[in-house]
ZANUTOR-606032 format. One line per 10 residues: number of its first residue (from 1); their letters; for each residue x, y, z of C-alpha. Coordinates in nm, 2 decimals. Each point is the difference from the previous one (the first is absolute). Example, Ala and Ser with C-alpha at 12.3 -4.5 7.8 and 13.67 -1.06 7.14 Angstrom:
REM residues 2
1	AS	1.23,-0.45,0.78 | 0.14,0.34,-0.07
END
This chain:
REM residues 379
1	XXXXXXXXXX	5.51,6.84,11.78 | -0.39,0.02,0.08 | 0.02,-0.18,0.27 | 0.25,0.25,0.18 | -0.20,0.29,-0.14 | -0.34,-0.19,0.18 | 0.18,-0.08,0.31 | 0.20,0.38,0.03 | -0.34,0.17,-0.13 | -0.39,-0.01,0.16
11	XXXXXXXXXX	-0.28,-0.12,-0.18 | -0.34,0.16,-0.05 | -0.33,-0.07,-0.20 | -0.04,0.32,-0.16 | 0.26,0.33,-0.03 | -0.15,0.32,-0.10 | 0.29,0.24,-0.09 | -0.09,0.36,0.07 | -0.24,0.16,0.23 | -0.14,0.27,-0.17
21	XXXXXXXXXX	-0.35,0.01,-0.07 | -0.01,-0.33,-0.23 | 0.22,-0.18,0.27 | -0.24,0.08,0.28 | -0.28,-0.05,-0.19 | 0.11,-0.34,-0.10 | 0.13,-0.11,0.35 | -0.35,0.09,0.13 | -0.21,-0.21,-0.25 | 0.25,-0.32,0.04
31	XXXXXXXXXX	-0.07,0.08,0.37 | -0.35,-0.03,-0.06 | 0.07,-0.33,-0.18 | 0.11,-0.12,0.31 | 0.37,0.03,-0.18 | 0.30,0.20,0.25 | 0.25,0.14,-0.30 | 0.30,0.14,0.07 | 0.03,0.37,-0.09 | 0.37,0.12,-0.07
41	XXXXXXXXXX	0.01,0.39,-0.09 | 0.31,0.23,-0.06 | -0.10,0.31,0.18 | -0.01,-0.01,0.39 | -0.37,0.12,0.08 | -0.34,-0.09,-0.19 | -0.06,0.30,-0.26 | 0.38,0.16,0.00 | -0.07,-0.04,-0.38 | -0.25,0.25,0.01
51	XXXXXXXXXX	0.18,0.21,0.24 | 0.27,0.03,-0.17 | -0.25,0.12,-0.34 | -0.03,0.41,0.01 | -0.17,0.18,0.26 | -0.31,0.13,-0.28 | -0.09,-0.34,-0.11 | -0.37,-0.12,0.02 | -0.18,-0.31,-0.18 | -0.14,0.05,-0.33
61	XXXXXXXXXX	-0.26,-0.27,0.11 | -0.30,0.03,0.23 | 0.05,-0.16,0.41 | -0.32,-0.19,-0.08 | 0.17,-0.18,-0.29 | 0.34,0.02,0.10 | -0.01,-0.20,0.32 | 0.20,-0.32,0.10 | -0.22,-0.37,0.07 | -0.23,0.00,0.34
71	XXXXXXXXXX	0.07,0.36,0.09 | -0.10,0.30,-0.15 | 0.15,0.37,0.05 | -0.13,0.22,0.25 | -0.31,0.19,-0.06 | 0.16,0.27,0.07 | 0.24,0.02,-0.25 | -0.01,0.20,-0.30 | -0.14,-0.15,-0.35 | 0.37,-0.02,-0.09
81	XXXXXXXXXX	0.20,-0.03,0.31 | 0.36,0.19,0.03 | 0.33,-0.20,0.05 | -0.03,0.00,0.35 | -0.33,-0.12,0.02 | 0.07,-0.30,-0.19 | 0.32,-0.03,0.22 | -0.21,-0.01,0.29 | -0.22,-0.23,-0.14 | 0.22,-0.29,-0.15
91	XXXXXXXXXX	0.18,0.02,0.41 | -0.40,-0.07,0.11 | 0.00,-0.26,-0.25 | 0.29,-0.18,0.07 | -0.07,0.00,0.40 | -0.38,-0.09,-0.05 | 0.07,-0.29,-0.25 | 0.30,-0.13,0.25 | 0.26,0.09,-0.28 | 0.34,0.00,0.13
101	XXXXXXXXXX	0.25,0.04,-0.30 | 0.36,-0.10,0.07 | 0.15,0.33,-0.07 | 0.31,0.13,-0.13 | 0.04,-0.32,-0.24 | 0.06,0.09,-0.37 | -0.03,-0.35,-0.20 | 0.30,0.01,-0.24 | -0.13,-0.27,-0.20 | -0.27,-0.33,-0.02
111	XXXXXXXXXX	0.12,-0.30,-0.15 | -0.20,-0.32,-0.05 | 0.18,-0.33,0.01 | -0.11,-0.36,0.14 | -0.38,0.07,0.06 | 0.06,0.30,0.22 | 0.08,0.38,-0.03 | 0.32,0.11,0.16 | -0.08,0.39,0.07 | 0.35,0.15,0.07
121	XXXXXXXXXX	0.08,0.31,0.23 | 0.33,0.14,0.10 | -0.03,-0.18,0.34 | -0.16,-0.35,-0.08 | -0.14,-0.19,-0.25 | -0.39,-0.10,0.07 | -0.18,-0.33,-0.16 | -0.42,0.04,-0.13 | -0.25,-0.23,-0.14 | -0.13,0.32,-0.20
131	XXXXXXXXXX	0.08,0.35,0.00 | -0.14,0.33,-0.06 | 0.18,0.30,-0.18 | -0.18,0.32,0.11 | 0.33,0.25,-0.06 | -0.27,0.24,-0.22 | 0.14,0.17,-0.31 | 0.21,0.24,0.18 | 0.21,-0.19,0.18 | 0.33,0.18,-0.15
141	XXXXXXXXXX	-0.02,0.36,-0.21 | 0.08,0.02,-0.36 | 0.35,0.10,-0.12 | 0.06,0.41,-0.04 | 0.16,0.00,-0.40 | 0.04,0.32,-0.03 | 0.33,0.11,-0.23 | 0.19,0.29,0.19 | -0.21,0.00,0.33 | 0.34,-0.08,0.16
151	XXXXXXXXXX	0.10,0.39,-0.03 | -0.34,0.10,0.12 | 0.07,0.26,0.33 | -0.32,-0.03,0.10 | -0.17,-0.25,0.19 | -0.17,-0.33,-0.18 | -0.15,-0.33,0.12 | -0.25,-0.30,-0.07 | -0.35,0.10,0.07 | 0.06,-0.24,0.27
161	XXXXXXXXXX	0.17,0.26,0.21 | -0.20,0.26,-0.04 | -0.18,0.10,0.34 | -0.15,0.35,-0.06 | -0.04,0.30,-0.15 | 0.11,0.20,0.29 | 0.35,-0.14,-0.08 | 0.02,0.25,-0.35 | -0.18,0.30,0.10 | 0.00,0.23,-0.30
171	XXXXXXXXXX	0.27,-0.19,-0.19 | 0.01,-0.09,-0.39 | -0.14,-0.41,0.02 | 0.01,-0.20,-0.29 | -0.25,-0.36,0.00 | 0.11,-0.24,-0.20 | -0.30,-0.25,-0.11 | -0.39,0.06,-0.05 | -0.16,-0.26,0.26 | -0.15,0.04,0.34
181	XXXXXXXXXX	0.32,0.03,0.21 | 0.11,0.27,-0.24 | -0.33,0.23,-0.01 | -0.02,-0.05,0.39 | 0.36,0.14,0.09 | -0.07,0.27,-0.30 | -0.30,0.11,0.22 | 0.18,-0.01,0.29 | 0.33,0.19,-0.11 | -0.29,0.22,-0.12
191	XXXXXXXXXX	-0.14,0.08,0.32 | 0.35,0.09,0.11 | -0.01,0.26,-0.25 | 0.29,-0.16,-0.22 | 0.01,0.04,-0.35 | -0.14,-0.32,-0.14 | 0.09,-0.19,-0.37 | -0.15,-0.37,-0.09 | 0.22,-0.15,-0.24 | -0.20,-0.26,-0.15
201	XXXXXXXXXX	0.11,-0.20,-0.31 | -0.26,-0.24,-0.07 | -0.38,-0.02,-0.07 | -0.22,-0.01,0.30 | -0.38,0.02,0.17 | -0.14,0.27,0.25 | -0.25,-0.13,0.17 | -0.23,0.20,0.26 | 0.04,-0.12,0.38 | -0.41,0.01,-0.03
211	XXXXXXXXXX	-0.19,0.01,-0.30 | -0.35,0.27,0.10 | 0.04,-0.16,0.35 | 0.04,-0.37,-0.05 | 0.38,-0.15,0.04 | 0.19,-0.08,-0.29 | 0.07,-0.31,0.14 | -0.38,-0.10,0.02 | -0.04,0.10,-0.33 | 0.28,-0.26,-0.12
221	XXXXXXXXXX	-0.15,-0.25,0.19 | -0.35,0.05,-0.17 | 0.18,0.04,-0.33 | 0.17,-0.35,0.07 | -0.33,-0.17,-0.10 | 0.04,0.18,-0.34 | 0.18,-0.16,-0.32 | 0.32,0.10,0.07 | -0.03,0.21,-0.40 | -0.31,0.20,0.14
231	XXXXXXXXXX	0.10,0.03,0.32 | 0.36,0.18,-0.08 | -0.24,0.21,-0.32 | -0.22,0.17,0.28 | 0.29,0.06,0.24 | 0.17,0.18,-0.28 | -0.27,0.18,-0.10 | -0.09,0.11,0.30 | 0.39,0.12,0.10 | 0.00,0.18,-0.29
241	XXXXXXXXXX	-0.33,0.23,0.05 | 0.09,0.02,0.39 | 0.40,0.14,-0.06 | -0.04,0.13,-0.37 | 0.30,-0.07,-0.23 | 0.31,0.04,0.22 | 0.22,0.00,-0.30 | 0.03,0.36,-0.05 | 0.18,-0.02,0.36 | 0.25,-0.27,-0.06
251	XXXXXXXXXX	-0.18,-0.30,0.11 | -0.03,-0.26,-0.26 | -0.32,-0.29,0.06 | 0.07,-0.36,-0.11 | -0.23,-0.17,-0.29 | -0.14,-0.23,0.19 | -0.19,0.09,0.30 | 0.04,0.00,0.41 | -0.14,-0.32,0.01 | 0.20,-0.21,-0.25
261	XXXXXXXXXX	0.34,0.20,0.13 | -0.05,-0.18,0.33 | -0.13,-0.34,-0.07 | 0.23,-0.05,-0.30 | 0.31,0.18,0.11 | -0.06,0.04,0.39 | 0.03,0.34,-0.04 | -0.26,0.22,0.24 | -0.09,0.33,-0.04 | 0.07,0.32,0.16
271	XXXXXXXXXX	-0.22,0.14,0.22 | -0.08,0.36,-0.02 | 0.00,0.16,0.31 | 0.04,0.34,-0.13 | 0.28,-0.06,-0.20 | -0.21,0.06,-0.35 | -0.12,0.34,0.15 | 0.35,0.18,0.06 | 0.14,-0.14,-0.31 | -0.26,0.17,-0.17
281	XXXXXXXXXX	0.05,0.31,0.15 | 0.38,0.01,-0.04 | 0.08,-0.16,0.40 | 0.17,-0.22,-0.14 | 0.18,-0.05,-0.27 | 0.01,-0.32,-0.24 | 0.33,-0.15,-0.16 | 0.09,-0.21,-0.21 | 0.24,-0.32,0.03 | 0.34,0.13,0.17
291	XXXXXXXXXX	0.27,-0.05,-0.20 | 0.32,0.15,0.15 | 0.12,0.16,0.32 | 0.30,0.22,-0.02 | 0.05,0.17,0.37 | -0.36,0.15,0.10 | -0.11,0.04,-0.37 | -0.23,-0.29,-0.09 | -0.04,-0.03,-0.43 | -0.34,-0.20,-0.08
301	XXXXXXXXXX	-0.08,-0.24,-0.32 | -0.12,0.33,-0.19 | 0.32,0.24,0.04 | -0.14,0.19,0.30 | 0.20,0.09,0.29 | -0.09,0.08,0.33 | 0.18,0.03,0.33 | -0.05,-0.17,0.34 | 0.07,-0.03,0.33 | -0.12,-0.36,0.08
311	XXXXXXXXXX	-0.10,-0.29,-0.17 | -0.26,-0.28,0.07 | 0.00,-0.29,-0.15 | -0.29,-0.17,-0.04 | 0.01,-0.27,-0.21 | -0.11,-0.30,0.18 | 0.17,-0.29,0.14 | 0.07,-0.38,-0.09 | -0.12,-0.28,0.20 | 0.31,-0.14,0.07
321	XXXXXXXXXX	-0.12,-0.39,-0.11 | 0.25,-0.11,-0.24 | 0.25,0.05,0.28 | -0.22,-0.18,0.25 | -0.09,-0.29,-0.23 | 0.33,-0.08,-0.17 | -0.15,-0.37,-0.09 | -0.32,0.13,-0.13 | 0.00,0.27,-0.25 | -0.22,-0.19,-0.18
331	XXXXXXXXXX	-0.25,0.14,0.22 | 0.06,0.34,-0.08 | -0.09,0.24,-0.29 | 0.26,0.19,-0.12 | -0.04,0.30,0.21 | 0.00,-0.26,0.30 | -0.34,0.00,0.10 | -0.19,-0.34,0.09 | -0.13,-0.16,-0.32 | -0.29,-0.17,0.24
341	XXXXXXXXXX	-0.16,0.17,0.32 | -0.13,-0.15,0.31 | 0.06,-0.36,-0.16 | 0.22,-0.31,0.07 | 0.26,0.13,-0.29 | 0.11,-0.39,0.09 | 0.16,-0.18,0.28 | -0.17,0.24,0.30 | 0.12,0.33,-0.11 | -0.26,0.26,-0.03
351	XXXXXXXXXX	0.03,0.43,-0.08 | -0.23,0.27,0.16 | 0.01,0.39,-0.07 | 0.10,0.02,-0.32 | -0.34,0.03,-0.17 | -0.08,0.35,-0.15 | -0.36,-0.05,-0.05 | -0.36,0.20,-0.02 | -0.07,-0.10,0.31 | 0.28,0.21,0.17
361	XXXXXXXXXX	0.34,-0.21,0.15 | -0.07,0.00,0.37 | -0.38,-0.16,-0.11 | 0.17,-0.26,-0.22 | 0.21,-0.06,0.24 | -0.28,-0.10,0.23 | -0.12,-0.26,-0.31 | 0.32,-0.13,0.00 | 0.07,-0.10,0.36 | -0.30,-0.19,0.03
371	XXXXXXXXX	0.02,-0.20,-0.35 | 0.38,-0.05,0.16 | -0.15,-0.10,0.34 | -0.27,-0.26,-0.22 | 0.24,-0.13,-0.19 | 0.24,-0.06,0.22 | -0.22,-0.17,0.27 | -0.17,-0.24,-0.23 | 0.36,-0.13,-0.11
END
């Protein structure tokens, strides 16, 4: 049976699945090596998965940390480029790098049997040496669980399809979730002069975008060098006498700190870009966990009721591995994340992209391809 699946399939050294930024960063470092992977991708154009994100979006890390192997971001561009920017930028990178994904290919499913991995489309079946998973941790959106939402009349969808504001001029919007996605379409349905709830149920971190000037994400870094114990201390400390306690307006902080939250649990967190201000002031107002939808009334964990015209859902995706990866769950944690990055996990399969750290993702991300690259060029 491998035999016919050799002879019907063709054979490369390395496959890198995806070609967002970890697949492009990945494919130009192994080009470096000397090493010509193939790059399969699901989408039809380098950066549709940013192009499809909403219109508002910008990086919550600095251009000067946030840049891909061997080419940095224009000078020109902002300290925290928009959407489009970055959109503009991974099409540079692809065409400077001499990138070109197959397109249009979503891998169903990698299996590995007889020394080789068999990485499966719906139109062929292709044979590695190694391969590279680089499908980030939003490859598919969380369920919506939400009981009654069926009789909702208004209008309700996965963050995912949210474009903009201008959609829900003055309407009654309801966010559901506390992280950056959610704050960022709040801000923007804001704009729009909608009327703006957060429902947020669990525990969570502001952080300011920039900290009396310097970037939070500079300030990780440095703090990186710390024991991880004094490290997430001062960053607590220092949340709490920059926002004050945000208790007294629904907002509920973890026990352990920023820090800890997203090197134990992976966990970022959310970047105030003005967001802290207009709760404060009554902009907008803060929810608990939604409970129940019956037509456009909304009833919350406490008893409260509100009504709504739309609903947003942000509540994050899954990475979609245990799906790709039917042989090796082993791999996985149980929320299907890579137990190991940028490693041979064992017989040439390696993950990139899925590594919340203090370094921000797209600068890992830049680690990881060339310890990938190393690694795969000394073996």
């Amino acid at each position: 049976m491998l035999f016919w699946v050799k002879r019907m399939s063709t054979e490369h050294d390395v496959i890198i699945i995806g070609a967002g930024p970890a697949g492009l960063a990945a494919a130009a470092a192994l080009r470096q090596k000397g090493i010509e992977p193939f790059v399969l991708d699901d989408k039809q154009r380098v950066g549709d998965s940013w192009r499809a994100h909403y219109s508002s979006l910008f990086l919550n890390s600095v251009k000067g940390l946030s840049a891909l192997p061997f080419q940095p971001m224009p000078a020109h561009y902002p300290r925290y480029p928009s959407r489009d920017q970055i959109v503009d930028y991974l099409t540079a990178y692809a065409a400077q790098q001499k990138i070109v994904p197959c397109s249009g290919q979503r891998v169903e499913h990698v299996r590995f049997a007889d020394g080789v991995w068999q990485v499966k489309t719906a139109a062929e079946i292709r044979i590695a040496k190694q391969v590279v998973v680089a499908t980030g941790m939003t490859r598919m959106p969380a369920v919506i669980d939400a009981p009654g939402l069926e009789s909702f009349p208004g209008v309700y969808m996965h963050s995912r399809e949210f474009k903009t504001g201008a959609d829900y001029t003055g309407k009654r919007a309801l966010i559901v979730g506390g992280g950056n996605s959610a704050v960022d379409i709040a801000m923007d349905l804001l704009l729009h002069k909608a009327k703006v709830h957060l429902s947020i149920r669990s525990p969570m971190h502001f952080t300011p975008l920039d900290l009396l000037g310097m970037p939070a994400q500079v300030t990780s870094i440095l703090l990186s060098f710390l024991p991880l114990a004094v490290a997430d201390a001062f960053a607590k400390t220092v949340l709490r006498l920059w926002f004050g306690d945000l208790r007294k307006y629904g907002i509920q902080t973890p026990s352990e700190g920023p820090i800890r939250t997203l090197v134990s649990k992976g966990r970022p967190p959310t970047f105030d870009r003005g967001i802290v201000r207009e709760i404060k002031c009554g902009g907008v107002g803060i929810r608990p966990g939604l409970q129940k939808v019956a037509g456009k009334t909304v009833t919350f964990s406490n008893g409260d009721k509100s009504d709504y015209d739309v609903i947003v859902f942000a509540i994050g995706y899954t990475t979609g591995l245990f799906a790709l990866l039917p042989d090796n769950q082993n791999l996985l944690t149980a929320a299907g994340k890579p137990k190991q990055a940028a490693r041979n996990t064992g017989n040439g399969l390696y993950f990139i992209g899925f590594n919340e750290s203090q370094r921000g993702l797209l600068n890992e991300i830049g680690h990881e391809a060339t310890r990938i690259a190393s690694v795969v060029a000394s073996g």
